[in-house]
N, CA, C and O atoms as a GROMACS GRO file, in nm:
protein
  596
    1UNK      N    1   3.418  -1.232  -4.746
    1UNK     CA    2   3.295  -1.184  -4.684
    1UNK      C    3   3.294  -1.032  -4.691
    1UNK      O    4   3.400  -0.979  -4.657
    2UNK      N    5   3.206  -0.960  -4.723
    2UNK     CA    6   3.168  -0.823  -4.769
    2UNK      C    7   3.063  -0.820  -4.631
    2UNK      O    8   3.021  -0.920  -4.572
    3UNK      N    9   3.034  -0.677  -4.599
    3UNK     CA   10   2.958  -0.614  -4.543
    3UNK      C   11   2.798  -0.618  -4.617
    3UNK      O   12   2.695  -0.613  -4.550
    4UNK      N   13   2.799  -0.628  -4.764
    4UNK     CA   14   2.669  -0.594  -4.830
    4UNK      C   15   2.612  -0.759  -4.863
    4UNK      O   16   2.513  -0.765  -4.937
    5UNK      N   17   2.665  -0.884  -4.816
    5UNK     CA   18   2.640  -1.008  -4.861
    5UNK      C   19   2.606  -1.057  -4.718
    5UNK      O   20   2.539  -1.160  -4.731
    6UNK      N   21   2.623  -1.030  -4.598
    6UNK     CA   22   2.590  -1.039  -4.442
    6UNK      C   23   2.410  -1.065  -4.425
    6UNK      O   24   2.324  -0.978  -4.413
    7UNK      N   25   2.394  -1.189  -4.428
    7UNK     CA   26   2.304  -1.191  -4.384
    7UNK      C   27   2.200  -1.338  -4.274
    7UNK      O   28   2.218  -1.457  -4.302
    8UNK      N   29   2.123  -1.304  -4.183
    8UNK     CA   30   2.094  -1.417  -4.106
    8UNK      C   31   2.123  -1.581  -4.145
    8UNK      O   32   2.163  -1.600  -4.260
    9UNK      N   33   2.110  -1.668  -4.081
    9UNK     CA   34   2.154  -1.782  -4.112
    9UNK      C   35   2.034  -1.887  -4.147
    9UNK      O   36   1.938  -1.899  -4.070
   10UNK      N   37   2.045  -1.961  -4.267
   10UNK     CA   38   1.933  -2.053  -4.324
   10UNK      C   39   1.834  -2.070  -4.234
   10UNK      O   40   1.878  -2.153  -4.156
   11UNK      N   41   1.678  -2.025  -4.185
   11UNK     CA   42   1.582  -2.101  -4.141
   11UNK      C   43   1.569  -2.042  -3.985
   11UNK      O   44   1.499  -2.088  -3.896
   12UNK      N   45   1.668  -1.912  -3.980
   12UNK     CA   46   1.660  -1.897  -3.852
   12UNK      C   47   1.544  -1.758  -3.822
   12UNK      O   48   1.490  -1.742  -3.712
   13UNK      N   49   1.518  -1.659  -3.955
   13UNK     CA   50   1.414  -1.583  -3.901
   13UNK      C   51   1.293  -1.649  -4.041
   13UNK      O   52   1.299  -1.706  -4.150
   14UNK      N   53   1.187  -1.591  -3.941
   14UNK     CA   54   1.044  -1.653  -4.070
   14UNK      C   55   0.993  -1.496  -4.127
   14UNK      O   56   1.054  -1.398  -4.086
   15UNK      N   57   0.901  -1.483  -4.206
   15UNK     CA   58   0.837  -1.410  -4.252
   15UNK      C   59   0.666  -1.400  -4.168
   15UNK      O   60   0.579  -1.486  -4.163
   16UNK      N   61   0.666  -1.269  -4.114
   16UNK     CA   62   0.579  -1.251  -4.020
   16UNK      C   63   0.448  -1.263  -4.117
   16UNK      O   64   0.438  -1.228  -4.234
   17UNK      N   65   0.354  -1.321  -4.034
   17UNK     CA   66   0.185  -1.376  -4.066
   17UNK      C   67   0.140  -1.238  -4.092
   17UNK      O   68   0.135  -1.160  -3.996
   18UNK      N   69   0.094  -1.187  -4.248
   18UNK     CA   70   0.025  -1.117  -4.243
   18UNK      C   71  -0.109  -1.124  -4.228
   18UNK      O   72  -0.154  -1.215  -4.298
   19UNK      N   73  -0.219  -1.047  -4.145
   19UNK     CA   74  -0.331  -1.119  -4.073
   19UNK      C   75  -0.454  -0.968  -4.195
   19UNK      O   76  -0.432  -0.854  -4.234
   20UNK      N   77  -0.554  -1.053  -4.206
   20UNK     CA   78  -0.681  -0.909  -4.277
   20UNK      C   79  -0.602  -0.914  -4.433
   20UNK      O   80  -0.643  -0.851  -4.530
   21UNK      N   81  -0.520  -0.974  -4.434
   21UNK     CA   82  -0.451  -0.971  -4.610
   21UNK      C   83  -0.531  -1.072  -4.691
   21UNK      O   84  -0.442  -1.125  -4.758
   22UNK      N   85  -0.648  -1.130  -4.725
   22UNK     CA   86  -0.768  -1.221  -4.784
   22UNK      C   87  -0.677  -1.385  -4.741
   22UNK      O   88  -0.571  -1.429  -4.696
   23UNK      N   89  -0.779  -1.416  -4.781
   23UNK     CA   90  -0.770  -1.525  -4.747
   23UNK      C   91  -0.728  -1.655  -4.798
   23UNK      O   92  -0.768  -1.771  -4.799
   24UNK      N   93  -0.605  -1.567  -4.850
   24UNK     CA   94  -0.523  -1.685  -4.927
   24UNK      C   95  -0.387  -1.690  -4.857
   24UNK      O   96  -0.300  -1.771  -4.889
   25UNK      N   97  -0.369  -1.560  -4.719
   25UNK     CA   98  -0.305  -1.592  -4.654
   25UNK      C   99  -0.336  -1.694  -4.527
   25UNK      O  100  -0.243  -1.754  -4.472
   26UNK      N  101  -0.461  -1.708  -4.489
   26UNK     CA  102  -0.495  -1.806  -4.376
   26UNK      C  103  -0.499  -1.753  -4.313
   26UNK      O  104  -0.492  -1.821  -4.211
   27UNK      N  105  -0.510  -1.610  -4.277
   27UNK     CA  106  -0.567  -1.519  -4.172
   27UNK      C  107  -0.652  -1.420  -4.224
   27UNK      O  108  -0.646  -1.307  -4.174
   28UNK      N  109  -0.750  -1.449  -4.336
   28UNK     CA  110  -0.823  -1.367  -4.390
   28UNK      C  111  -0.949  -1.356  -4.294
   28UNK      O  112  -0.955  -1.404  -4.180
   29UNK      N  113  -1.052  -1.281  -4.363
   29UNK     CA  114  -1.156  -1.280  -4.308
   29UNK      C  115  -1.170  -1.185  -4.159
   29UNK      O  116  -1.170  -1.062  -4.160
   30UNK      N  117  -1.180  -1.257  -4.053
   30UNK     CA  118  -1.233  -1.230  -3.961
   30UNK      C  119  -1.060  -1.170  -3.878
   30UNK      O  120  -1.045  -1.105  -3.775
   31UNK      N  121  -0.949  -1.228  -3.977
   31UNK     CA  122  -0.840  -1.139  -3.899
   31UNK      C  123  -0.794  -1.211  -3.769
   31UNK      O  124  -0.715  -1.146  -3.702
   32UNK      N  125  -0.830  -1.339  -3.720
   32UNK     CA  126  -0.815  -1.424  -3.608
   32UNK      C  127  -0.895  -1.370  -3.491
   32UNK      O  128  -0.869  -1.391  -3.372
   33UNK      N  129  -1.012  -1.285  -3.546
   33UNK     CA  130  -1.065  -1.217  -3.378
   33UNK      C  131  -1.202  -1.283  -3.378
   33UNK      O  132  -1.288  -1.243  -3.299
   34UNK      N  133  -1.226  -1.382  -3.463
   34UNK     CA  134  -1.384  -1.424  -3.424
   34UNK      C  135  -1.494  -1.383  -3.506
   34UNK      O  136  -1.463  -1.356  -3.622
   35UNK      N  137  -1.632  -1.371  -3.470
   35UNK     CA  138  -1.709  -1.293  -3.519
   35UNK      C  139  -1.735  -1.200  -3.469
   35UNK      O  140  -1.722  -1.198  -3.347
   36UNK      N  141  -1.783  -1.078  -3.536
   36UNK     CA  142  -1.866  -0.942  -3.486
   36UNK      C  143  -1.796  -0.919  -3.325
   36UNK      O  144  -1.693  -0.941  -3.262
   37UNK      N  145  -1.908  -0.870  -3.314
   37UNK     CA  146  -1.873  -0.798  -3.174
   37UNK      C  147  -1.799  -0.697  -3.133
   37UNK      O  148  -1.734  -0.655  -3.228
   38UNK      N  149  -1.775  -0.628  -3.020
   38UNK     CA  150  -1.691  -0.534  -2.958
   38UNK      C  151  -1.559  -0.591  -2.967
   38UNK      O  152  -1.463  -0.517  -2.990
   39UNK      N  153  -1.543  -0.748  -2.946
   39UNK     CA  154  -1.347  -0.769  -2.920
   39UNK      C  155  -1.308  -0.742  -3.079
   39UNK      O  156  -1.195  -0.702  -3.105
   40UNK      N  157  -1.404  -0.765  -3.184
   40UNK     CA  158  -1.358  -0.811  -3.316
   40UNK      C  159  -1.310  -0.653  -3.351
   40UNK      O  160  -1.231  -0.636  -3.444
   41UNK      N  161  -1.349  -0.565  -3.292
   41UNK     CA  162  -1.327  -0.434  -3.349
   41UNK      C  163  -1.231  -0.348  -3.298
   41UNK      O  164  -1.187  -0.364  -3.184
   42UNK      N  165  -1.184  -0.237  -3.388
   42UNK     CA  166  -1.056  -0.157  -3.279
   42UNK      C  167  -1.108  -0.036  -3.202
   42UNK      O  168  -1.209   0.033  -3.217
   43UNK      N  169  -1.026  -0.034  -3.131
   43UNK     CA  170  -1.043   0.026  -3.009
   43UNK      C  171  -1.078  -0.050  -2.875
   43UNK      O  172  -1.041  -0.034  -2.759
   44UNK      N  173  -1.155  -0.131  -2.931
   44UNK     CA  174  -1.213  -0.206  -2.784
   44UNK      C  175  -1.116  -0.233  -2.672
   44UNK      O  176  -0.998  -0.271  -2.668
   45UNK      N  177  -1.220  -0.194  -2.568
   45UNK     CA  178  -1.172  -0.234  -2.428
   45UNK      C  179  -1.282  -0.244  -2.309
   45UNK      O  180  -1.379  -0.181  -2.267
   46UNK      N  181  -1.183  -0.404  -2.269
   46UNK     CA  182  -1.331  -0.410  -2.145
   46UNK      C  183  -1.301  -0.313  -2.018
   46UNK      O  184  -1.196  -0.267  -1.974
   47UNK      N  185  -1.452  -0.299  -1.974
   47UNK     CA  186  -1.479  -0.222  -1.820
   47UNK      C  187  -1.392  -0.265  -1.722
   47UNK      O  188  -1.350  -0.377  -1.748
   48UNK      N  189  -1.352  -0.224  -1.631
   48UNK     CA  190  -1.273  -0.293  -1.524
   48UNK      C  191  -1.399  -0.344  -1.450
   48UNK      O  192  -1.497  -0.273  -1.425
   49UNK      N  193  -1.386  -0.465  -1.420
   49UNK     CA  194  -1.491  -0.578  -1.382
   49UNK      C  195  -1.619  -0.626  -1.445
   49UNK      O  196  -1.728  -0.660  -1.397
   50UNK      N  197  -1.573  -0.618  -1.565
   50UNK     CA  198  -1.698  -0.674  -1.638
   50UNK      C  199  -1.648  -0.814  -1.672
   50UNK      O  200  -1.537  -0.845  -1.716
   51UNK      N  201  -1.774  -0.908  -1.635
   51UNK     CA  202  -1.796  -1.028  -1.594
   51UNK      C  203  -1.876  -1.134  -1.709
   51UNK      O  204  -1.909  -1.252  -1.702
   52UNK      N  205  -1.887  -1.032  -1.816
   52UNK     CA  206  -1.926  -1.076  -1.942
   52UNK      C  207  -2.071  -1.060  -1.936
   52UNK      O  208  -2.122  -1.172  -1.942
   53UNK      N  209  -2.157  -0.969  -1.926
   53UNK     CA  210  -2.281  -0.974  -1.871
   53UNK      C  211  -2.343  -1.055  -1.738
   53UNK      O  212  -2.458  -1.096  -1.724
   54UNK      N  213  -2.268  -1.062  -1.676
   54UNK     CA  214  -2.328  -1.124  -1.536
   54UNK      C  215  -2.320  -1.030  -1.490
   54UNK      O  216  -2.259  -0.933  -1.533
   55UNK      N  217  -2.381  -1.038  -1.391
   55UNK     CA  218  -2.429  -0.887  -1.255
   55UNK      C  219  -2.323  -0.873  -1.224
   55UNK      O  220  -2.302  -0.990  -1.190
   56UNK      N  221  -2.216  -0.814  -1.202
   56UNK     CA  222  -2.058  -0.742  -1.154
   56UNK      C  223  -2.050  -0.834  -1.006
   56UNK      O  224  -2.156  -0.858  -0.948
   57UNK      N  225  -1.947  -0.872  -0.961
   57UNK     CA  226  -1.964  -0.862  -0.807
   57UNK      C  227  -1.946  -0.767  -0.677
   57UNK      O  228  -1.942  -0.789  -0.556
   58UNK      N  229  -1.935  -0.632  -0.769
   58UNK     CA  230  -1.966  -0.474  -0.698
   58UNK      C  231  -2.087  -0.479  -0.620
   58UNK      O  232  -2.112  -0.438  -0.506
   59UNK      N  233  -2.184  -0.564  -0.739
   59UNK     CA  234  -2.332  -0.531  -0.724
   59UNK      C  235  -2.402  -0.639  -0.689
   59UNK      O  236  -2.518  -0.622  -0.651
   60UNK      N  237  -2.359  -0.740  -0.694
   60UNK     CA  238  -2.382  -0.880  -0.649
   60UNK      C  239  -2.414  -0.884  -0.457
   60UNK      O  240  -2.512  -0.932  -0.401
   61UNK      N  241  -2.276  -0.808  -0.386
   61UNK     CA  242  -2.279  -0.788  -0.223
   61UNK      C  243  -2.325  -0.703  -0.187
   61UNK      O  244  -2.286  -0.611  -0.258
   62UNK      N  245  -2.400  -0.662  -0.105
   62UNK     CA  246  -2.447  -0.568   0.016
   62UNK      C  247  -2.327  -0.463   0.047
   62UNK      O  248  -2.208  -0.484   0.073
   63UNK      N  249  -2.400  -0.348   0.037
   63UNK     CA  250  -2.279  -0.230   0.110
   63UNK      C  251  -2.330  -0.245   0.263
   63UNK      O  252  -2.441  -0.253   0.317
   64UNK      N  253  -2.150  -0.247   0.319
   64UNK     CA  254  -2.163  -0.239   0.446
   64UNK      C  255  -2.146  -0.142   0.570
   64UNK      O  256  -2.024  -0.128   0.565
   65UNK      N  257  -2.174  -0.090   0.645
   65UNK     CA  258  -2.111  -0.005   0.707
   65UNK      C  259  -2.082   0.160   0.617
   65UNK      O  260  -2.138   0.207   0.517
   66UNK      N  261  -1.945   0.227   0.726
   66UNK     CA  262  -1.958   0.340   0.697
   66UNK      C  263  -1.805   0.360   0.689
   66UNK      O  264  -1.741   0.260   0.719
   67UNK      N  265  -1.753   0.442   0.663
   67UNK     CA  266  -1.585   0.516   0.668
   67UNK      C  267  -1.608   0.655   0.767
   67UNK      O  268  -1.668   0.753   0.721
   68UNK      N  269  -1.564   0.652   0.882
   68UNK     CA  270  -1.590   0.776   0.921
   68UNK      C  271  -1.488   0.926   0.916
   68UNK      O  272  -1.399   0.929   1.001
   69UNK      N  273  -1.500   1.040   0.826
   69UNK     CA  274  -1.435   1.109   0.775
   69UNK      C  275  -1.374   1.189   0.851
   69UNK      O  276  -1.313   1.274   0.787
   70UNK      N  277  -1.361   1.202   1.010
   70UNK     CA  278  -1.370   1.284   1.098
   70UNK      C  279  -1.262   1.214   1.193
   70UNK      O  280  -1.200   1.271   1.283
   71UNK      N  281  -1.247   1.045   1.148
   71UNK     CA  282  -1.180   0.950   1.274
   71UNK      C  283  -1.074   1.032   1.264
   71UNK      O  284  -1.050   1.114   1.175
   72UNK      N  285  -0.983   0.993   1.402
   72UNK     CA  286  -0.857   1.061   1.393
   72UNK      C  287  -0.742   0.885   1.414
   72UNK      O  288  -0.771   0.811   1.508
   73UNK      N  289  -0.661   0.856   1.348
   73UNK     CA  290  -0.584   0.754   1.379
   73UNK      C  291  -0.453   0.766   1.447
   73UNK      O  292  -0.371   0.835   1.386
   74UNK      N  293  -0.411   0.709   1.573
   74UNK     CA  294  -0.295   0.717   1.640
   74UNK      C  295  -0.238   0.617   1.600
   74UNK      O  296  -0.300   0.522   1.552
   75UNK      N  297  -0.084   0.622   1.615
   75UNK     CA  298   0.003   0.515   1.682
   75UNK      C  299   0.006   0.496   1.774
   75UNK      O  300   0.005   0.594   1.847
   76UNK      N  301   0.011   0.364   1.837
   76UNK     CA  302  -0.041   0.371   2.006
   76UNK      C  303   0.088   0.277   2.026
   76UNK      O  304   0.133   0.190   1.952
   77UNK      N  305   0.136   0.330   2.169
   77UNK     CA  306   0.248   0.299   2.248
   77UNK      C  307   0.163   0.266   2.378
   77UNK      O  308   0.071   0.337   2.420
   78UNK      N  309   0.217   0.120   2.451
   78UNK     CA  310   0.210   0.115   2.586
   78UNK      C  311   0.304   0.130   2.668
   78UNK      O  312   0.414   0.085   2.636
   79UNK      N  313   0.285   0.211   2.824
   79UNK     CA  314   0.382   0.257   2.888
   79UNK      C  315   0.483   0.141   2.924
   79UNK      O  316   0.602   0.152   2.953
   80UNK      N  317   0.432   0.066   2.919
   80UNK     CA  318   0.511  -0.080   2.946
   80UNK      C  319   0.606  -0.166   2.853
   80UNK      O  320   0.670  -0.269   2.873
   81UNK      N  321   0.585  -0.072   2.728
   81UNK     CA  322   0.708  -0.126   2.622
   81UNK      C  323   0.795  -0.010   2.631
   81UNK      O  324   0.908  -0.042   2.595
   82UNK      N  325   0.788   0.115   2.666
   82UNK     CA  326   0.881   0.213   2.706
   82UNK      C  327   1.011   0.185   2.740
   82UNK      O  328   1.110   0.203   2.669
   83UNK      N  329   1.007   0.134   2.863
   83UNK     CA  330   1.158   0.099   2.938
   83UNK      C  331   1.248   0.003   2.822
   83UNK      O  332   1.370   0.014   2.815
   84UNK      N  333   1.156  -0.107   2.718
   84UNK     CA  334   1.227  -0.157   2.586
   84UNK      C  335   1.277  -0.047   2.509
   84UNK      O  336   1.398  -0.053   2.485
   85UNK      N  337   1.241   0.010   2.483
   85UNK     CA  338   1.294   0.142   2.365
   85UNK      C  339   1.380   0.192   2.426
   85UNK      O  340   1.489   0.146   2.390
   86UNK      N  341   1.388   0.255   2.492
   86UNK     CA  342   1.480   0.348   2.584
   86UNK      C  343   1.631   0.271   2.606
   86UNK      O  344   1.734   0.336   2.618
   87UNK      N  345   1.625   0.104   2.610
   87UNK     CA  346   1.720   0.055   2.613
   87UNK      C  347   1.757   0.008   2.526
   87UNK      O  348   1.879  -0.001   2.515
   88UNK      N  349   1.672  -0.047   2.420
   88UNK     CA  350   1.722  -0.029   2.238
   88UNK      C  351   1.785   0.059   2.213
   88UNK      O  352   1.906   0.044   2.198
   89UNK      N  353   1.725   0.179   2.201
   89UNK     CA  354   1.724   0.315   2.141
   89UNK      C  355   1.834   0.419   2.169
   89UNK      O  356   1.878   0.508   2.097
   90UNK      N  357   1.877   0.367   2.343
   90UNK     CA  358   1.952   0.512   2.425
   90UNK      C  359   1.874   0.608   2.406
   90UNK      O  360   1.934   0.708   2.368
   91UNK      N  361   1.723   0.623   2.418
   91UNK     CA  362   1.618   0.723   2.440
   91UNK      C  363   1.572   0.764   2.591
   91UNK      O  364   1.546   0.680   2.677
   92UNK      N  365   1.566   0.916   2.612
   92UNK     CA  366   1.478   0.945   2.713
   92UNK      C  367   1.343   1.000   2.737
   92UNK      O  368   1.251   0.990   2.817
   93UNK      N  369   1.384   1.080   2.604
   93UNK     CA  370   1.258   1.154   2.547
   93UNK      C  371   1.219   1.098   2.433
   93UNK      O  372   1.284   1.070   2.332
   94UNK      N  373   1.049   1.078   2.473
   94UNK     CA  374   1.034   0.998   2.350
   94UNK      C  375   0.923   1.135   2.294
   94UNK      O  376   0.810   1.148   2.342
   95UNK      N  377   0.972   1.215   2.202
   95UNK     CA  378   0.909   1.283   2.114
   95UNK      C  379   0.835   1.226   1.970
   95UNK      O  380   0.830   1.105   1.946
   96UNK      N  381   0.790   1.306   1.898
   96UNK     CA  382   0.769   1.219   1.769
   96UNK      C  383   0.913   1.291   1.714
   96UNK      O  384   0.977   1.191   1.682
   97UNK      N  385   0.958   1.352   1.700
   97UNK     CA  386   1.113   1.359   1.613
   97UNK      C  387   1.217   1.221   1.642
   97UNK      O  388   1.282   1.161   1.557
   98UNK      N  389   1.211   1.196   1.764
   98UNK     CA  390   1.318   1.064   1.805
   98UNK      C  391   1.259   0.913   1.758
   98UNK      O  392   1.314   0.810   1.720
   99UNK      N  393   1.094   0.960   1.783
   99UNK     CA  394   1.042   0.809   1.735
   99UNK      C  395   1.045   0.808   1.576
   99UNK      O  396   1.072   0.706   1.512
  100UNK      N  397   1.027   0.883   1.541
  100UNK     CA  398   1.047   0.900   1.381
  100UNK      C  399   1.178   0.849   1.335
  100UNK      O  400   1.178   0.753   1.258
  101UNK      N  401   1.322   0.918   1.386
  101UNK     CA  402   1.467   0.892   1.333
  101UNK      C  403   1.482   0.769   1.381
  101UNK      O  404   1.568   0.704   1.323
  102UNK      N  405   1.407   0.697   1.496
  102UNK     CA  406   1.491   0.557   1.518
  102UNK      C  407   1.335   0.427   1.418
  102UNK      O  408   1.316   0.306   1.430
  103UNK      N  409   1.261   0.529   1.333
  103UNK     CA  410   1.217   0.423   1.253
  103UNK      C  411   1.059   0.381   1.343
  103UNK      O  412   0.987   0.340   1.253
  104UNK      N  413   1.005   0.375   1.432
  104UNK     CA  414   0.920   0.370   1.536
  104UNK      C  415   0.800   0.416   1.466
  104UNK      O  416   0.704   0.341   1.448
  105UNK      N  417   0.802   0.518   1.431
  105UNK     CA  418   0.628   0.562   1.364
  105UNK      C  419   0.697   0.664   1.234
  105UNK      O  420   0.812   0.702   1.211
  106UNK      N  421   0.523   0.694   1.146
  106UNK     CA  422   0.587   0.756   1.011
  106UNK      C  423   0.618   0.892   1.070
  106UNK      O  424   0.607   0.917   1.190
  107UNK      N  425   0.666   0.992   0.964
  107UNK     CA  426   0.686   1.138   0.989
  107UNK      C  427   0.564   1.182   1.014
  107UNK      O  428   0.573   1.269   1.101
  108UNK      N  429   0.420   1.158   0.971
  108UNK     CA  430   0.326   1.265   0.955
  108UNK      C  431   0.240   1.147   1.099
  108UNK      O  432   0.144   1.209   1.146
  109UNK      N  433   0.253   1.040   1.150
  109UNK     CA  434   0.180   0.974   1.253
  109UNK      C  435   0.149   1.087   1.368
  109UNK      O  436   0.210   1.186   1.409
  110UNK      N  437   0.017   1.022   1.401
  110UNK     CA  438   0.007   1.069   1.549
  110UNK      C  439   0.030   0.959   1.662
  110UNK      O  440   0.026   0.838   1.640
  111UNK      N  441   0.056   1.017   1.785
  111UNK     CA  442   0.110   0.929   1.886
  111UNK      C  443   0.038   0.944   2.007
  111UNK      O  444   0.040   1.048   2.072
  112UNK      N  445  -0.056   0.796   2.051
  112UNK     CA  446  -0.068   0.802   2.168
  112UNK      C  447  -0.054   0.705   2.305
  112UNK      O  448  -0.062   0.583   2.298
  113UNK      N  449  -0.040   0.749   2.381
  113UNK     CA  450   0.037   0.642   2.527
  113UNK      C  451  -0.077   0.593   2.606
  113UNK      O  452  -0.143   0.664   2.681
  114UNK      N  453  -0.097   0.454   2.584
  114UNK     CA  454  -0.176   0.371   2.664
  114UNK      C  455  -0.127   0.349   2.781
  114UNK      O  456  -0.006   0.361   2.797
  115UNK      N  457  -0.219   0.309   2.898
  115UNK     CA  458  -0.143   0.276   3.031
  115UNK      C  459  -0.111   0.136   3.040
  115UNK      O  460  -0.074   0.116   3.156
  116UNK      N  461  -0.107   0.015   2.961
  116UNK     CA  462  -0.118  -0.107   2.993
  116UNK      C  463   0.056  -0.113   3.041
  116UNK      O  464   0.153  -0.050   3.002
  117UNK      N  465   0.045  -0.178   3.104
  117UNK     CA  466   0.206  -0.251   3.184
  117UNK      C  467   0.251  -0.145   3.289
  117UNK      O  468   0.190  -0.056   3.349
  118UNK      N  469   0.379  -0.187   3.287
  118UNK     CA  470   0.463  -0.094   3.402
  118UNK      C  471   0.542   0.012   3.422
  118UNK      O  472   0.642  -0.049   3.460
  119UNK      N  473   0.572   0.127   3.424
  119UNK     CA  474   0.682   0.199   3.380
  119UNK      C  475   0.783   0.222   3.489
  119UNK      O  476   0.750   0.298   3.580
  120UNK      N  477   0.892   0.172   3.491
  120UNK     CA  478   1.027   0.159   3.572
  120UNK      C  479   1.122   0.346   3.525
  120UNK      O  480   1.180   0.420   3.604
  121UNK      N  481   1.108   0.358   3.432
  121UNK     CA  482   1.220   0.464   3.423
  121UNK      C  483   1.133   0.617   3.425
  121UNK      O  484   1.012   0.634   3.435
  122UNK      N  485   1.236   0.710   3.412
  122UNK     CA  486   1.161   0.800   3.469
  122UNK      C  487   1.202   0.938   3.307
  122UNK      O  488   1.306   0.999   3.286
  123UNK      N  489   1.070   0.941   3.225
  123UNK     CA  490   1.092   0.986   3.090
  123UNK      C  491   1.020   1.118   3.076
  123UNK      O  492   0.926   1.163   3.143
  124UNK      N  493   1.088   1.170   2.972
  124UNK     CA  494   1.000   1.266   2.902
  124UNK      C  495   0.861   1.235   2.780
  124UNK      O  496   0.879   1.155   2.688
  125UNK      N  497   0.785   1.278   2.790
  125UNK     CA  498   0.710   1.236   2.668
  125UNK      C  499   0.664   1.326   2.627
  125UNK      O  500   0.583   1.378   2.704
  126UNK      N  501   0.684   1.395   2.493
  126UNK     CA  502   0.609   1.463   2.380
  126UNK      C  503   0.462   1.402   2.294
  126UNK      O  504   0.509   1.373   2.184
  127UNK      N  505   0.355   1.380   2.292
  127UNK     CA  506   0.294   1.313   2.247
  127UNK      C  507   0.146   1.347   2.214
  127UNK      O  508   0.071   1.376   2.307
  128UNK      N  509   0.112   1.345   2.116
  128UNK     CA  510  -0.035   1.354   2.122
  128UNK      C  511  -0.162   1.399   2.148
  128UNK      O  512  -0.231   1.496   2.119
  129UNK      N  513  -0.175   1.234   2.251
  129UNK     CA  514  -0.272   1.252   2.298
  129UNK      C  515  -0.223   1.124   2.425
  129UNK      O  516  -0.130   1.052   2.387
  130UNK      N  517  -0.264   1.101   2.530
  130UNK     CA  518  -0.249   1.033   2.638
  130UNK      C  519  -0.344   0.977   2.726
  130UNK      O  520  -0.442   1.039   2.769
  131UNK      N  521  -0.323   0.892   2.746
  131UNK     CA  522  -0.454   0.791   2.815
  131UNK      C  523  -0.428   0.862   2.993
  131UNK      O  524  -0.315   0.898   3.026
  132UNK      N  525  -0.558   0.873   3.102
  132UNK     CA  526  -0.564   0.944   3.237
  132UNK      C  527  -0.492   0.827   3.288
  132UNK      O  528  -0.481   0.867   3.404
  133UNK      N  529  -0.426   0.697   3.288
  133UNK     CA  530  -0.432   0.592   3.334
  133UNK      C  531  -0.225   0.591   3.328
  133UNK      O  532  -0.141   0.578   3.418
  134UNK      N  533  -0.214   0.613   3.177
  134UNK     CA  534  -0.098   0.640   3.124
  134UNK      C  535  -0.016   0.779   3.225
  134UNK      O  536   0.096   0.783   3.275
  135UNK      N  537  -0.119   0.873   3.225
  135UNK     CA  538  -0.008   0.979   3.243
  135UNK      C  539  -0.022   0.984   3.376
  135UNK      O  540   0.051   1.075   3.417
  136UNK      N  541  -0.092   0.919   3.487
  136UNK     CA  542  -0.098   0.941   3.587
  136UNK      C  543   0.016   0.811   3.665
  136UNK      O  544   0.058   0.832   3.778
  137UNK      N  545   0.056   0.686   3.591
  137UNK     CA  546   0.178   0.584   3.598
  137UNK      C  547   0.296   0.706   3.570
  137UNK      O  548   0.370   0.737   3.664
  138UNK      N  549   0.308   0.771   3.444
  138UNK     CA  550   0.397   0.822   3.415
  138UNK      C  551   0.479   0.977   3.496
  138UNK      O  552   0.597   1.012   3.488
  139UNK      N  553   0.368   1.042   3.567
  139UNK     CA  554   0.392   1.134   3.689
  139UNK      C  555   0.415   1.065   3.826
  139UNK      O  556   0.476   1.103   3.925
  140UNK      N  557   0.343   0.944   3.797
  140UNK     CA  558   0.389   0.869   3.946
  140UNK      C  559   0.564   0.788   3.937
  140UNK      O  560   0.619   0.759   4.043
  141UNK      N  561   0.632   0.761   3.805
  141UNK     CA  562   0.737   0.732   3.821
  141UNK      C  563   0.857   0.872   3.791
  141UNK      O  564   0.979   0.869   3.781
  142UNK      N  565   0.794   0.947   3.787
  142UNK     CA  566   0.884   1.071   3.818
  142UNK      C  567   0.866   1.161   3.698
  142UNK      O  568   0.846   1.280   3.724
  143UNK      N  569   0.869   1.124   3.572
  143UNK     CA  570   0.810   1.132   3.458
  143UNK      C  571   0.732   1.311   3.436
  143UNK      O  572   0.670   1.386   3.510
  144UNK      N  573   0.792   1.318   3.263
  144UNK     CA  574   0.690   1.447   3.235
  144UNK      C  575   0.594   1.402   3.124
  144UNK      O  576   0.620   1.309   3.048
  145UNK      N  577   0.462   1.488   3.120
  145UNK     CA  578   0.378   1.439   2.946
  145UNK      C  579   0.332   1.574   2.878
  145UNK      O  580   0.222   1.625   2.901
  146UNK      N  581   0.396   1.611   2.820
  146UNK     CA  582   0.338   1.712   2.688
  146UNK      C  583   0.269   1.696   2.626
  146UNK      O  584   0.294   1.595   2.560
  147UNK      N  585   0.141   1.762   2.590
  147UNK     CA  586   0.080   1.706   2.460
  147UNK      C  587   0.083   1.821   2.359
  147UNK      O  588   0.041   1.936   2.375
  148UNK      N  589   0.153   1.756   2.232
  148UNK     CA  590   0.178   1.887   2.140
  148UNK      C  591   0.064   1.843   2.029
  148UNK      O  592  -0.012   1.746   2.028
  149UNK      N  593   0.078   1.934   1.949
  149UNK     CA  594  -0.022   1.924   1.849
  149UNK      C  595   0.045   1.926   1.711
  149UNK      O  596  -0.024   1.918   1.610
   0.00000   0.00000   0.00000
C-alpha cells in the first residue's frame, strides 16, 4: 500500500448532482426551483412575515393601546417578606447594593416597599421610593427609610 494508490472504499462516496448543467443531467432546465418567479431567481429573499400575498397578520389586528415612555418600573418588596430575607440573607440593611449581591433585584432595578403584611424586626432601608403605609409600619417598628436616587 503506497500513499498515492489510497483511496475511499467501493460505493461509499457518489458524484455530486450537477443542477443548470442541460438536461441530460436531470436537473436541467428550471435547475429544481420551479417556474419563473422571485424563488426561481438569485438573490431572493422573503419579507419577514410575508404570508404569500395574504394581508400580513401585522395588519390583519387592531393596534391596541399605548407604551408609556415616561413609566418608571420598580421592584416591589412587601414589608412583610422582610423579616424572610433578613433571615435567609443575615441582612439588616436592605440597600440596593445588598439586594443586588444576594441576587434579589438586577444592578440597574429600582426598588420600592409596599406596606402589605407585618414587620417584626427593626431595619434599615435604602430604597427608592416607599409606600406612606410602608414607612410609617417601618418607623413604628423602630426602623429607618432613605430614599436615594
Amino acid at each position: 500500500m503506497k500513499l498515492h494508490t489510497l483511496r475511499p472504499a467501493q460505493g461509499s462516496t457518489h458524484k455530486e448532482k450537477r443542477i443548470g448543467r442541460g438536461e441530460a443531467s436531470g436537473k436541467g432546465g428550471t435547475s429544481t426551483k420551479g417556474n419563473k418567479g422571485g424563488q426561481s431567481r438569485a438573490g431572493y429573499k422573503s419579507k419577514k412575515g410575508f404570508e404569500g400575498g395574504q394581508m400580513p397578520i401585522q395588519r390583519r389586528l387592531p393596534k391596541r393601546g399605548f407604551t408609556n415612555a415616561n413609566r418608571v418600573e420598580y421592584k416591589v418588596f412587601n414589608i412583610g417578606s422582610m423579616d424572610h430575607y433578613a433571615e435567609k440573607y443575615g441582612i439588616t440593611e436592605f440597600s440596593p447594593e445588598n439586594l443586588y449581591i444576594n441576587g434579589l433585584v438586577g444592578q440597574n432595578d429600582l426598588i420600592k416597599l409596599l406596606g402589605n403584611g407585618e414587620l417584626k424586626g427593626k431595619f434599615t432601608f435604602k430604597v427608592n421610593a416607599v409606600s406612606a403605609k410602608a414607612k410609617a409600619a417601618i418607623e413604628a417598628a423602630g426602623g429607618t427609610v432613605d430614599i436615594v436616587k
